[in-house]
C-alpha positions as CSV (number, residue, x, y, z in Angstrom):
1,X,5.7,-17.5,30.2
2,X,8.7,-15.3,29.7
3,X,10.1,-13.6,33.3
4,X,6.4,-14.1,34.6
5,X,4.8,-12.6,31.4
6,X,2.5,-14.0,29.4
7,X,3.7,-14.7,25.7
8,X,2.1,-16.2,22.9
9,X,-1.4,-16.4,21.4
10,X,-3.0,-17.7,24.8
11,X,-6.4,-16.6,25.4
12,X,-6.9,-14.2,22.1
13,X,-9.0,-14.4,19.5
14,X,-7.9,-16.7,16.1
15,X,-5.8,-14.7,13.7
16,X,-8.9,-15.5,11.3
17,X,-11.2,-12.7,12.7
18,X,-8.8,-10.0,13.2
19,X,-7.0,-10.3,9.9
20,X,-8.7,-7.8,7.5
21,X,-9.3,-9.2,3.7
22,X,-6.2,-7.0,1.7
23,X,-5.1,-7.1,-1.3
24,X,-1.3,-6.0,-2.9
25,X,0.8,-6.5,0.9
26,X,3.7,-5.3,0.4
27,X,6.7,-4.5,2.8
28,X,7.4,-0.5,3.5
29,X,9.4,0.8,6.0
30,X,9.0,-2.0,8.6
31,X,5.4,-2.4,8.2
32,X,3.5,-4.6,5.7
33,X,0.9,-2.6,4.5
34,X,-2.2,-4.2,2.6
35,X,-5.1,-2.2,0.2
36,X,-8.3,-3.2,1.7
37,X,-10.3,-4.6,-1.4
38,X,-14.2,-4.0,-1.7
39,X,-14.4,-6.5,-4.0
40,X,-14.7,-8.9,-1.2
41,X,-17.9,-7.7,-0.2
42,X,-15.8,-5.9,2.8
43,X,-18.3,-3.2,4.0
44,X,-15.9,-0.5,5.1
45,X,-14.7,0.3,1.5
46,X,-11.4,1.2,-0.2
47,X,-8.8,2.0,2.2
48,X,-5.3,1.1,3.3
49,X,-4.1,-0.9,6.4
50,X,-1.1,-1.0,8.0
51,X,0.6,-3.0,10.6
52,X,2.2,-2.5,13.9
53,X,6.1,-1.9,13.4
54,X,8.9,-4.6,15.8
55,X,9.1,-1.2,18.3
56,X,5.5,-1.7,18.8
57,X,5.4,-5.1,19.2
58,X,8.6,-5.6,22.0
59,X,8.6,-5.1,25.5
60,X,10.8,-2.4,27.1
61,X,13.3,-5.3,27.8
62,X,13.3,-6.3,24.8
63,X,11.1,-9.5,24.9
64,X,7.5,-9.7,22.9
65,X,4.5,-9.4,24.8
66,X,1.4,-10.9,24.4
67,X,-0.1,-11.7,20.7
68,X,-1.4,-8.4,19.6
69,X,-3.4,-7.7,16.7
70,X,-1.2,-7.0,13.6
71,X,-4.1,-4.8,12.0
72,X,-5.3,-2.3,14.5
73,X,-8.9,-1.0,13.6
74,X,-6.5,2.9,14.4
75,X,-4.2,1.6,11.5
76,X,-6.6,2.1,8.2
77,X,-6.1,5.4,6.4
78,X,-9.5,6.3,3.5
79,X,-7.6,5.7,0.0
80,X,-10.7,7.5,-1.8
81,X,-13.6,9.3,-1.6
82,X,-15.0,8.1,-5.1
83,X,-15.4,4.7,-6.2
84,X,-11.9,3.2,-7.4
85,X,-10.5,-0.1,-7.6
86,X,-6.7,-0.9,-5.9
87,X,-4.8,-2.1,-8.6
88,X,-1.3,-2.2,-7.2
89,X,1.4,-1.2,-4.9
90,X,5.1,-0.1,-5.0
91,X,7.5,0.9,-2.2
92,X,10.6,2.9,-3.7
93,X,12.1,3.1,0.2
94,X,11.0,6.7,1.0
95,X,7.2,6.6,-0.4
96,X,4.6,4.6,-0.8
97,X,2.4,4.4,-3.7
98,X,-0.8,2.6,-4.3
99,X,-2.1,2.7,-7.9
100,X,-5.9,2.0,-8.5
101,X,-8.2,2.5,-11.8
102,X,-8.5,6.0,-11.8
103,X,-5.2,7.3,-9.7
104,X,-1.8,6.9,-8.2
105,X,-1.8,7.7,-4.8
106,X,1.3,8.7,-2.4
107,X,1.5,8.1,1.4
108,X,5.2,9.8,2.6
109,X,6.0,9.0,6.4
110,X,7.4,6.6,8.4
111,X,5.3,6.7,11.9
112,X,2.1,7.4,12.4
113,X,0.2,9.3,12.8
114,X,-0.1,9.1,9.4
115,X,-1.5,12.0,6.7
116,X,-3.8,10.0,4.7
117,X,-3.2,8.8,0.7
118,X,-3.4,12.2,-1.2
119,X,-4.0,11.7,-5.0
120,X,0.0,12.0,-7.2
121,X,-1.5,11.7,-10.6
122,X,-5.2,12.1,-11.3
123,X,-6.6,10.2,-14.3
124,X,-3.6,8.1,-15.0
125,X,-4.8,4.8,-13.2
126,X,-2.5,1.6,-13.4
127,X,-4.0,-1.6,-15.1
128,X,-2.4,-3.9,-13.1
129,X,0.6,-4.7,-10.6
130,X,2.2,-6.2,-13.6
131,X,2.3,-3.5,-16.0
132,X,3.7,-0.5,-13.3
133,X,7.5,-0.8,-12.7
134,X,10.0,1.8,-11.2
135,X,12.5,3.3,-13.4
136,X,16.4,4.1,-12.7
137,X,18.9,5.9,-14.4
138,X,22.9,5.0,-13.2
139,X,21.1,3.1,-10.4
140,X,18.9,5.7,-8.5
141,X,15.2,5.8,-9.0
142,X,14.2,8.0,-11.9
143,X,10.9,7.4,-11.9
144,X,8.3,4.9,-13.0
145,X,6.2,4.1,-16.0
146,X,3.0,2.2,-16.2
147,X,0.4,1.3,-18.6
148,X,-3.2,2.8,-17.8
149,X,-6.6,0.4,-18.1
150,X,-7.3,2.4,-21.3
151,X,-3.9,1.7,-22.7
152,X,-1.8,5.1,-22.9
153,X,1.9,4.4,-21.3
154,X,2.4,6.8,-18.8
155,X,6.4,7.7,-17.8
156,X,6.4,10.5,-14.4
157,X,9.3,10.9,-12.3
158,X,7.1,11.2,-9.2
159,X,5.8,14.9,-9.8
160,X,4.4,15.2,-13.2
161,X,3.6,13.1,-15.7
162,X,3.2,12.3,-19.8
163,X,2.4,9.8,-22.2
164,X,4.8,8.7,-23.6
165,X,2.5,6.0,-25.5
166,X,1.2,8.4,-28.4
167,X,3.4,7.0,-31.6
168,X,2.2,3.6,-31.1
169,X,-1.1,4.0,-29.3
170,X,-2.9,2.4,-32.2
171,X,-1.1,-0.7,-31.4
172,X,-2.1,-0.4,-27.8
173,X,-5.4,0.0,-28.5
């Protein structure tokens, strides 16, 4: 005990059942924010999860409280409304941006409540984590350019979007 308070993980439940399956975790903004993948045979379907922020998880003196859940069941935002398949994350500091087969979805905020993952680019999914990377021009983010599961290259600086892939597409492909 800390000043008569109970600390620690006495008397909860193991980490094991109240940690969601996720996959892509990534660090944004204090939180670490996982995609909830439905390829684990996870019932509730493709959505995003975040965790409690250090505010939330202090006392008002300053000291941590009891274990709480990292994942509240209140802290999952829907990704999608159609079938898609998470296939990355990326943070650039302000934004966060979860690209899946189809999309590249945009979550701005840094508190919740937050508004849920509205869609950036339609149509332009990312193949993988590996093949999406930011973009910077004299060291501030420019943008980011990715390759799509059906091969175009995609360059956007955040608000529209081209191929850039066209003069070598048949090498792509």
């Amino acid at each position: 005990t800390i000043d008569g308070e109970e600390s620690g993980v006495t008397g909860n439940l193991p980490p094991l059942i109240t940690v969601p399956t996720g996959v892509f975790p990534i660090e944004h903004k204090g939180r670490l924010w996982l995609v909830r993948n439905p390829g684990t045979g996870d019932p509730m379907g493709v959505s995003i999860l975040y965790s409690k922020d250090l505010a939330e998880c202090t006392t008002p003196t300053g000291v941590y409280g009891r274990y709480e859940e990292c994942f509240p069941p209140e802290h999952e935002l829907p990704l999608s409304s159609f079938s898609e398949t998470p296939t990355g994350t990326k943070s650039d500091g302000e934004t966060l941006y979860i690209g899946t087969t189809r999309t590249v979805h945009r979550i701005i905020g840094d508190s919740p409540p937050f508004n849920p993952p509205y869609i950036l680019h339609a149509e332009t999914g990312v193949l993988n984590q590996d093949t999406w990377k930011f973009l910077f021009k004299e060291g501030a983010p420019y943008g980011a350019i990715w390759l799509t599961p059906d091969f175009r290259v995609i360059l956007s600086d955040f608000n529209t979007y081209r191929n850039i892939g066209t003069p070598i597409q048949d090498v792509l492909n």
